[in-house]
C-alpha positions in Angstrom: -55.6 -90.2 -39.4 -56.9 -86.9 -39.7 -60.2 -87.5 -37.7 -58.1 -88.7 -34.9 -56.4 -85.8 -34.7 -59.6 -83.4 -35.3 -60.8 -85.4 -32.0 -58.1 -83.7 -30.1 -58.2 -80.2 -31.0 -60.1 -78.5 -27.9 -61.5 -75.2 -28.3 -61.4 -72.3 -26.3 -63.7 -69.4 -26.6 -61.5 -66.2 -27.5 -58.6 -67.7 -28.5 -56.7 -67.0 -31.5 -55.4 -69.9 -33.6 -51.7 -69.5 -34.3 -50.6 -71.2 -37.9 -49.4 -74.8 -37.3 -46.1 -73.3 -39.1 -44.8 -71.5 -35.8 -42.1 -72.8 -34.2 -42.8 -74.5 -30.6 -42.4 -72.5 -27.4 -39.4 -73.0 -25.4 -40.2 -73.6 -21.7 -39.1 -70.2 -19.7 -36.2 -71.1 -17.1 -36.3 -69.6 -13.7 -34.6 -66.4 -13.0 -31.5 -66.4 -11.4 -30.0 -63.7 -8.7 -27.6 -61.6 -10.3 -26.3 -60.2 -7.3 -24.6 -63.2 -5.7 -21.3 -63.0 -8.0 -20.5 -59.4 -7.3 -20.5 -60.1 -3.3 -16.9 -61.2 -3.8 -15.5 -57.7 -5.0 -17.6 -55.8 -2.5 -16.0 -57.8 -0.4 -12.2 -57.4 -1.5 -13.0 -53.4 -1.7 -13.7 -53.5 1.7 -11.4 -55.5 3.1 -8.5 -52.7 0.7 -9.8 -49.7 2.8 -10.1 -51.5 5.7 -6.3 -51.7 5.3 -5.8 -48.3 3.9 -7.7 -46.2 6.6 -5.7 -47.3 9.5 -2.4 -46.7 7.7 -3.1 -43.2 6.1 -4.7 -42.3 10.1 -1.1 -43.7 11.5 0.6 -41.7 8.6 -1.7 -38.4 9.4 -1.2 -39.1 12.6 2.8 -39.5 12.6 2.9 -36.2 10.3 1.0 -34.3 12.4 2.9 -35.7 15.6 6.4 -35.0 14.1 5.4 -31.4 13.1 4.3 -30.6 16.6 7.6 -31.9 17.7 9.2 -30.0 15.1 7.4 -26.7 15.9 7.5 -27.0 19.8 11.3 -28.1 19.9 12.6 -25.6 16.7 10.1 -23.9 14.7 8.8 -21.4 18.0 11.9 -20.3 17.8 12.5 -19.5 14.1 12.1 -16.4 12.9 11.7 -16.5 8.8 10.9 -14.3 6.3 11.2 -15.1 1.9 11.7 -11.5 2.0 15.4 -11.5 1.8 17.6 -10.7 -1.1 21.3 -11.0 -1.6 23.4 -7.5 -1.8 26.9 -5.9 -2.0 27.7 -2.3 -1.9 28.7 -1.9 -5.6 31.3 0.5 -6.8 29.8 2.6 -9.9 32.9 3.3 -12.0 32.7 7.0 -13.3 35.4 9.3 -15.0 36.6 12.4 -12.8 36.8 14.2 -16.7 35.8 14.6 -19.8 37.2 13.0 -23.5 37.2 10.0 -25.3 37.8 6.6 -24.5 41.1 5.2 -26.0 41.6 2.1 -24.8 38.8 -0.7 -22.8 41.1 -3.1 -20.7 38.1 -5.3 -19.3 35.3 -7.7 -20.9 32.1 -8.1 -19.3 32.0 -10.2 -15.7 35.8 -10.2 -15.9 37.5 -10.5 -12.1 39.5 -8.0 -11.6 42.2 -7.0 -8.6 42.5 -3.7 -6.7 44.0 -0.9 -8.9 43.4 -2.7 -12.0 43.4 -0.3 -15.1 39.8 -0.8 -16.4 39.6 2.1 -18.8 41.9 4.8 -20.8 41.0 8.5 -21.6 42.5 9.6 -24.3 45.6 12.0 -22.2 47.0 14.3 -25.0 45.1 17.3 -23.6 46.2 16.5 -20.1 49.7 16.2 -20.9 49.7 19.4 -23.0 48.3 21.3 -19.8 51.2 19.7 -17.4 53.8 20.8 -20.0 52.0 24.2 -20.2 52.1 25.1 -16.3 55.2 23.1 -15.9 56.8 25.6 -18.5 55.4 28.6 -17.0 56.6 27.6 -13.2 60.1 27.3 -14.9 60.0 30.8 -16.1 58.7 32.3 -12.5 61.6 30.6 -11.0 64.0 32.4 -13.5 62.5 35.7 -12.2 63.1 34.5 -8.6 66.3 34.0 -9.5 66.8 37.4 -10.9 64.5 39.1 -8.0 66.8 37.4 -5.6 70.1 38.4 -7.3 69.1 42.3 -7.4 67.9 42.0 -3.5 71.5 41.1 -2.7 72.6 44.1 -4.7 70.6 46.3 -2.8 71.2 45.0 0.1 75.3 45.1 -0.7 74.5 49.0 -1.5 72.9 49.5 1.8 75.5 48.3 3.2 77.8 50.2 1.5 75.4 53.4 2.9 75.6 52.6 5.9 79.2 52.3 6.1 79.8 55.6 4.3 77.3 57.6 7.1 79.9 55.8 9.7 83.0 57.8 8.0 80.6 61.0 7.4 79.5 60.7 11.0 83.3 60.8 12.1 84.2 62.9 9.3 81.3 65.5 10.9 82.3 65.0 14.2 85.8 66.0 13.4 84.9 69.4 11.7 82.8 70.3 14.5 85.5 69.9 17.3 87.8 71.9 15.0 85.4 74.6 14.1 84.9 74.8 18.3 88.7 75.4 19.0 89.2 78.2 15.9 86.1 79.7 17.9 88.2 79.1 21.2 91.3 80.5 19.4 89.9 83.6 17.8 88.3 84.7 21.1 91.5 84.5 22.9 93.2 86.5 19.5 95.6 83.2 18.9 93.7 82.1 15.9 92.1 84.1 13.1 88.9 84.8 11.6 90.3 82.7 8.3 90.8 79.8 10.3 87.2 79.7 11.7 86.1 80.2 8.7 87.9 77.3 7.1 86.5 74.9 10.1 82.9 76.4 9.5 83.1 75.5 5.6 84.5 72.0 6.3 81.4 71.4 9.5 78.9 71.9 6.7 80.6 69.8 4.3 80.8 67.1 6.7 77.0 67.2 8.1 75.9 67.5 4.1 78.0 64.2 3.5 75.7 62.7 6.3 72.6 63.8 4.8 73.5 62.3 1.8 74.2 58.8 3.1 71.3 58.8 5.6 69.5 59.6 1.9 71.4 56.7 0.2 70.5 54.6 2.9 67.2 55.7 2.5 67.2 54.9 -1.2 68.6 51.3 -0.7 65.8 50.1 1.7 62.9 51.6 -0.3 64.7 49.5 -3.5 65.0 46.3 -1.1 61.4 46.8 -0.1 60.4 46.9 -3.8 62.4 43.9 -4.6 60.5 41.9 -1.5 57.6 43.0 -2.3 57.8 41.6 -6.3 59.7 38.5 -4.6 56.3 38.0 -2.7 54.2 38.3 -5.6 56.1 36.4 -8.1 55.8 33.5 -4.9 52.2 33.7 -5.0 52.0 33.7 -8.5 54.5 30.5 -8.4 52.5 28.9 -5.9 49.5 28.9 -7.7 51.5 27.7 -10.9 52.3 24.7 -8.5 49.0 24.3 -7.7 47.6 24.7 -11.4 50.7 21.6 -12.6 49.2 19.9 -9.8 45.9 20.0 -10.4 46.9 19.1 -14.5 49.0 16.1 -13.2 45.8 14.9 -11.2 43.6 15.3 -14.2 46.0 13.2 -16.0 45.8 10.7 -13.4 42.6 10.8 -13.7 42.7 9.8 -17.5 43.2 5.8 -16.1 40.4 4.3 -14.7 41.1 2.0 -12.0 39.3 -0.8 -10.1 38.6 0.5 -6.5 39.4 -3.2 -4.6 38.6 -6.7 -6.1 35.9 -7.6 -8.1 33.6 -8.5 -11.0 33.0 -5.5 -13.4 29.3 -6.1 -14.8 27.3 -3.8 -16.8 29.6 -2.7 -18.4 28.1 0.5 -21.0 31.2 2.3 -22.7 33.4 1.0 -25.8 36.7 2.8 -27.4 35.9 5.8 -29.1 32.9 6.6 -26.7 33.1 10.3 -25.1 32.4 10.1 -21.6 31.8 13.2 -19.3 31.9 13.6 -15.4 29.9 10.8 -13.3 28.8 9.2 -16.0 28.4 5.3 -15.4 31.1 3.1 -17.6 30.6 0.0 -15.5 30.5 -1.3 -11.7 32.6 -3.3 -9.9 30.9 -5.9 -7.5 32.7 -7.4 -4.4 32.1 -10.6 -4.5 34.0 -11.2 -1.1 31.7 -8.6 0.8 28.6 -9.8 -0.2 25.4 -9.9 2.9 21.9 -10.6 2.8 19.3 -7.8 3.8 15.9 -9.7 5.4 12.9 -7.6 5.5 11.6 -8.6 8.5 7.2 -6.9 9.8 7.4 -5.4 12.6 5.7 -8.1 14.9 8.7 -10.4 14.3 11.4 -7.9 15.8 10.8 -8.7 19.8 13.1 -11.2 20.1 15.8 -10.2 17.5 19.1 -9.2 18.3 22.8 -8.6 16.5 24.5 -12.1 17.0 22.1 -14.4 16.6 22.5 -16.9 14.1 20.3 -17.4 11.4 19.7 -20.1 8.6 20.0 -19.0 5.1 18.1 -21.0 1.9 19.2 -20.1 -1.3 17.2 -21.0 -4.2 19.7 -20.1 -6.9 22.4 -23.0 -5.5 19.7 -26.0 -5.8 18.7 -24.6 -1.6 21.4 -25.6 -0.5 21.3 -23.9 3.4 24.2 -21.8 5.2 24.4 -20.3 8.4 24.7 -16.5 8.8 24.5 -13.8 11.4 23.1 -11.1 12.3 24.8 -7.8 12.0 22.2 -4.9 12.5 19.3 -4.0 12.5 17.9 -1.0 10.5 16.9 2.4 12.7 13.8 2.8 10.8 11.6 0.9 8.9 11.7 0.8 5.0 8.9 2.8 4.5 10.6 6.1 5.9 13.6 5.4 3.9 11.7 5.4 0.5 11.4 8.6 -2.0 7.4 9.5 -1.1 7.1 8.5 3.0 3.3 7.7 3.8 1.8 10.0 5.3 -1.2 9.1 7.7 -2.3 12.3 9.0 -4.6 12.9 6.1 -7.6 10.9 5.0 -8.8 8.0 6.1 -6.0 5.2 7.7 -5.5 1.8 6.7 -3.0 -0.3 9.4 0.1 -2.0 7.3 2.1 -3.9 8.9 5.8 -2.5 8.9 8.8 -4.3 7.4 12.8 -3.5 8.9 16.1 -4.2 7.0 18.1 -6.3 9.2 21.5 -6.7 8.0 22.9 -10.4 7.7 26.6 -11.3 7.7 27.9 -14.5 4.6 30.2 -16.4 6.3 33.7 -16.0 4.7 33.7 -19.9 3.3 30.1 -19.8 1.6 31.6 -16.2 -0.6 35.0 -17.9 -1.9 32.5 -20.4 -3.6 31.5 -17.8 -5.4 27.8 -19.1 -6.2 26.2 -16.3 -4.3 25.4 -13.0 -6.6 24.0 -9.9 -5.8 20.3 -9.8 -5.7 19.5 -13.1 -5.9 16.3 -14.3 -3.4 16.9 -16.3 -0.1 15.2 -17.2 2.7 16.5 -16.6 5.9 15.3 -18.2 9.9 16.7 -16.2 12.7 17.2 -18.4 15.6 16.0 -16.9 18.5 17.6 -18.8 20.8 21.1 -17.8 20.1 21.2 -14.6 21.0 24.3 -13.2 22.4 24.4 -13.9 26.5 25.2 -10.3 27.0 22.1 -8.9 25.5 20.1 -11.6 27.2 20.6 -10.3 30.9 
């Protein structure tokens, strides 16, 4: 058995004899492309942005178209600018004097109405100085009194004068017609020497007598004159009494702080107890009914800008919800020569900035009584140029 198998064994020069223990070789199968099962999701990729191409072109397409329309039929004609804040002209509530606060009468963002009492200065001060030049006017009107009652009396004296120099003046008149007919008589030796005599001493009687009431007369106007003159004084001097109670009773006034119109006070800075002087800043007062938007608008944008157009207004803080406005004015001069330190280009080298303009934005009357809008919030705002005003058009 083991000769019959020697007699097959061939040999082969070079060739290694592998141990009979080895396990026998496994025919190689052919290879097989790996490439033919992926085909099918080339081909399903393909055929996906086959699709996708023509309907993102269409949708690219469609954007594009309706922003076109959009521009040439609307946006040409917008004028918009994000510079735009909300304002109102705020009332700065400030004492007119000095002392402490007694009593606060308004919280923080409270609405308040026209000629609401806000704030109380403590008045005892004020009051003294009212009683003070009240008292004082009391007691130059006493003295008028007085001034007054003495005039009449010298004016009842003059009187008096004058109607003694009447019977002095008759009484003088008299002697001298009789001390002309004892002349007449003693040159004709009917009357005597005596007798002239007698008429002589009775002339100069009489013309003293009307010396002395020209002098009494004299005497009363002179006192009547003095008499006006303090009368005239002691007016001036109750005049500006009047004007010192007056100008107490203001300051009292002025010891109630009121609200200047209607209103939410904000900021407010003072408590009770607080001394407050002159123009210092307690709180403000914001009308929330007269609020308007201010759009800072370059310079390139203000050809076709006039008051009365209407304009679309975005505002950010109200989810942008849109309103329309219009505008009011626009501002003579640009921001820039409004501000503390204007540029000045004269100097140095120059650098071209394009200018910004306030233009002035009416709220319509509906969108303020919602009260969402506050002061200083940001908007956007698009003037439409196409509603300008026919009148500023021709």
């Amino acid at each position: 058995m083991s000769s019959n198998a020697t007699a097959e064994v061939r040999t082969f020069p070079n060739a290694k004899v592998q141990p009979s223990t080895e396990a026998p070789e496994v025919p190689v199968q052919p290879a097989v492309p790996v490439a033919a099962p992926a085909e099918a999701p080339a081909k399903k990729k393909r055929s996906a942005r086959s699709f996708l191409l023509p309907i993102i072109g269409l949708a690219l397409l469609g954007a594009g178209s309706w922003y076109g329309y959009n521009y040439w039929t609307d946006g040409r004609f917008m004028i918009s600018t994000d510079d735009a804040y909300v304002q109102a002209d705020m009332s700065f509530v400030s004492p007119k004097i000095s002392g402490y606060i007694d009593k606060v009468l308004v919280g923080e963002n409270q609405k308040v109405k026209a000629g609401d009492p806000l704030f109380v200065i403590d008045n005892g001060d004020y009051k003294i100085a009212v009683a003070q030049a009240e008292a004082q006017i009391a007691t130059l009107a006493k003295t008028l009194d007085r001034i007054d009652a003495q005039t009449k009396a010298a004016q009842a004296s003059l009187s008096q004068a004058q109607a003694q120099k009447v019977a002095d003046q008759a009484a003088a008149d008299n002697a001298a017609r009789a001390q002309d007919r004892a002349a007449q008589l003693l040159k004709t030796h009917v009357g005597t020497q005596a007798q002239l005599d007698d008429a002589q001493t009775a002339l100069d009687q009489a013309k003293a007598a009307l010396v002395g009431a020209d002098a009494q007369i004299a005497a009363a106007q002179a006192n009547i004159g003095v008499l006006e003159a303090q009368r005239a004084e002691s007016a001036s001097t109750l005049a500006s009494l009047q004007l010192t109670r007056d100008k107490a009773e203001r300051d009292l006034s002025f010891t109630v702080l009121k609200a200047p119109y209607d209103g939410v006070v904000g900021n407010r800075s003072v408590e009770q107890g607080d001394l407050v002087s002159p123009g210092q800043k307690l709180a403000v007062v914001v009308p929330m009914d007269k609020l308007y938007i201010v759009g800072n608008f370059k310079e390139t944008q203000l050809g076709p800008m006039v008051p009365g157009e209407k304009v679309r207004i975005t505002v950010d803080a109200i989810d942008g919800q849109s309103f329309q406005g219009t505008v009011s004015s626009l501002a003579p001069a640009s921001g820039a020569v409004f501000s503390l330190l204007p540029p000045e280009n004269a100097t140095g080298n120059f650098t071209k900035v394009v200018q910004r303009v306030p233009v002035r934005i009416d709220v319509p009357a509906d969108v303020l009584k919602t009260g969402k809008l506050r002061a200083g919030l940001s908007v956007v705002v698009a003037v439409d140029s196409r509603t300008a005003p026919a009148s500023t058009t021709n």
